[in-house]
N, C-alpha and C positions, 0 to 999 in steps of 0.2 A: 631390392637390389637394383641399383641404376645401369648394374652392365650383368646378363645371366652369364656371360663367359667368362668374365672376371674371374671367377673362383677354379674355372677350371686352367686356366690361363695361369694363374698361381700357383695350381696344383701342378702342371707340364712342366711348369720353367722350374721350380722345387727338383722335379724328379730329375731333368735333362745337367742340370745343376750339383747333384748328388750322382748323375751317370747312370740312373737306377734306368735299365729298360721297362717299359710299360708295361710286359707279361709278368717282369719277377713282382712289381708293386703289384700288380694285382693278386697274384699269387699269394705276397706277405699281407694284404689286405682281406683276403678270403673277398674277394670279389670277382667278378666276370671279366674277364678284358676287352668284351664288347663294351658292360659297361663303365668299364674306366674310361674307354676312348668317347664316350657320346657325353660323355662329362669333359675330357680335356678337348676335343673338336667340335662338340657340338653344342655345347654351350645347357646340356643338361644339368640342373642344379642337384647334388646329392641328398640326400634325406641325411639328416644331423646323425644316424647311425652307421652310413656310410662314411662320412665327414672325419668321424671320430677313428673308425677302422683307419684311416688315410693317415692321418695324424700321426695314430700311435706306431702306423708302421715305418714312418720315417723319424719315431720317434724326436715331435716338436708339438709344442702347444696348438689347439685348434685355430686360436687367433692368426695363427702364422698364415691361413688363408682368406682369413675375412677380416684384417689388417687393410689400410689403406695405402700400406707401404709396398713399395716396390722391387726394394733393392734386395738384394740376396745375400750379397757379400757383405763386409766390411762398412760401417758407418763412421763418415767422418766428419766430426761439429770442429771449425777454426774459431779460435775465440771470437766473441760477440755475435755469431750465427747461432746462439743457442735457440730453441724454438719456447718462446713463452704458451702458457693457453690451459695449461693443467691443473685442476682444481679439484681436489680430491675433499670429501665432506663425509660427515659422520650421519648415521640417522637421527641425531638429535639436532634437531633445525632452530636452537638456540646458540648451540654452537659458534664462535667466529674463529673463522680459520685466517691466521695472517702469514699465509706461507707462500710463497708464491714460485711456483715448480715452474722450471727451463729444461727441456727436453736432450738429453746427447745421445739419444740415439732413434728417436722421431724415423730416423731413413733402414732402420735395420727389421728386413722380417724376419719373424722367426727367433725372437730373443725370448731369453728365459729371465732376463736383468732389466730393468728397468732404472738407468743410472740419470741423475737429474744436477744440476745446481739448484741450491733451494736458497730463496732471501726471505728471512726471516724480520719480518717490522717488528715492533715492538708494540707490546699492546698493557693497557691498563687490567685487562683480565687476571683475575687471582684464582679463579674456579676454573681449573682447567678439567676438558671433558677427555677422557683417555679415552683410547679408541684401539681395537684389535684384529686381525687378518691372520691369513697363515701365511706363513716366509720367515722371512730374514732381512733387515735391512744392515747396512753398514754406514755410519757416517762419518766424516772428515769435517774439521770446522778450518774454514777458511779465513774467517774474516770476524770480529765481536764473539761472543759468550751466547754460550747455550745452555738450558737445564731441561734436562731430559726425565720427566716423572716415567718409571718406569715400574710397574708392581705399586708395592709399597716402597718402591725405594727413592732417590730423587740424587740426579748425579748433575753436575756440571763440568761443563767442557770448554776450553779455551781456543784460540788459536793454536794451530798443529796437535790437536788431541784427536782422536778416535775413539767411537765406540762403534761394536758386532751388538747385534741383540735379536730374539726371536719376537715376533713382530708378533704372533698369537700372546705373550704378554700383555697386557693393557700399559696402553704408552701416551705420553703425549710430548711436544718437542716445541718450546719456544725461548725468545730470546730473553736475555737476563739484562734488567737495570736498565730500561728504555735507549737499550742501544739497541741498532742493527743488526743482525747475525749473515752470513753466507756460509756453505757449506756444501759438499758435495755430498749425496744421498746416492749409494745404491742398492736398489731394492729387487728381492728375489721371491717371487709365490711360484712353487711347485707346480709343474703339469698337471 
């Protein structure tokens, strides 16, 4: 951890942000309110079993504290500010992934959605490796042709098409006919 308070600093501003006074979270956390406070002032790191109590009592994911984000409210990307850098990979290190994830909500803690623009290159690949998680994703195609192996089934999508699909399906998502694809991705894994 580059800053011990960080996380408690996270956790004050969370709670002061929600209005929640420090005795009732302690209270919904089954915790001490000595020690909530040498966690939010004093820069005490919680043990992952307190961390989790925290979480679930303000009901949000754990990451929402040990996130590098700061913001609390509202995230807002203007076009071409999206934040590129995300690269998501399967455990099979044969794999090539030509997908390339831009961030739109990079400045939001506490999100349960993880909404992206994805540019899809085209690739000579015909052996696609499906890959599976828990969630939900949604996609929107913005731009070129998609084909989405999904199960055994295999769907293509054009400009203004949509598909919902559960992501614990075995999937895989790339572009059609060595054109380009864009698309808006948002994706949902459970607390």
């Amino acid at each position: 951890m580059k800053n011990k308070k960080r996380i408690g600093k996270k956790i004050k501003d969370f709670r002061e942000f929600r209005q929640i006074s420090r005795e009732d979270l302690a209270l919904k956390a089954n915790l001490d309110p000595v020690q909530l406070e040498m966690i939010e002032e004093k820069g005490s790191v919680p043990s992952l079993g307190h961390l989790i109590k925290i979480s679930r009592a303000f009901g949000v994911r754990i990451g929402t504290f040990l996130d590098d984000q700061e913001k609390i409210g509202p995230a807002i990307v203007k076009r071409g500010e999206e934040q590129a850098g995300f690269s998501f990979s399967t455990k099979d290190e044969t794999a090539r992934e030509h997908l390339n994830f831009f961030s739109l909500a990079q400045a939001k803690a506490g999100r349960h959605m993880e909404p992206f623009i994805v540019e899809i290159e085209p690739t000579a690949e015909s052996d696609y490796k499906l890959s599976s998680h828990e969630g939900e994703e949604f996609m929107y195609v913005l731009e070129g042709r998609i084909e989405i192996n999904y199960g055994k089934e295999i769907y293509q999508l054009e400009q203004g098409d949509s598909i919902y699909l559960d992501s614990i399906v075995a999937h895989n998502v790339h572009a059609v006919a060595n054109e380009k694809a864009k698309l808006l991705a948002v994706v949902y894994t459970p607390v």
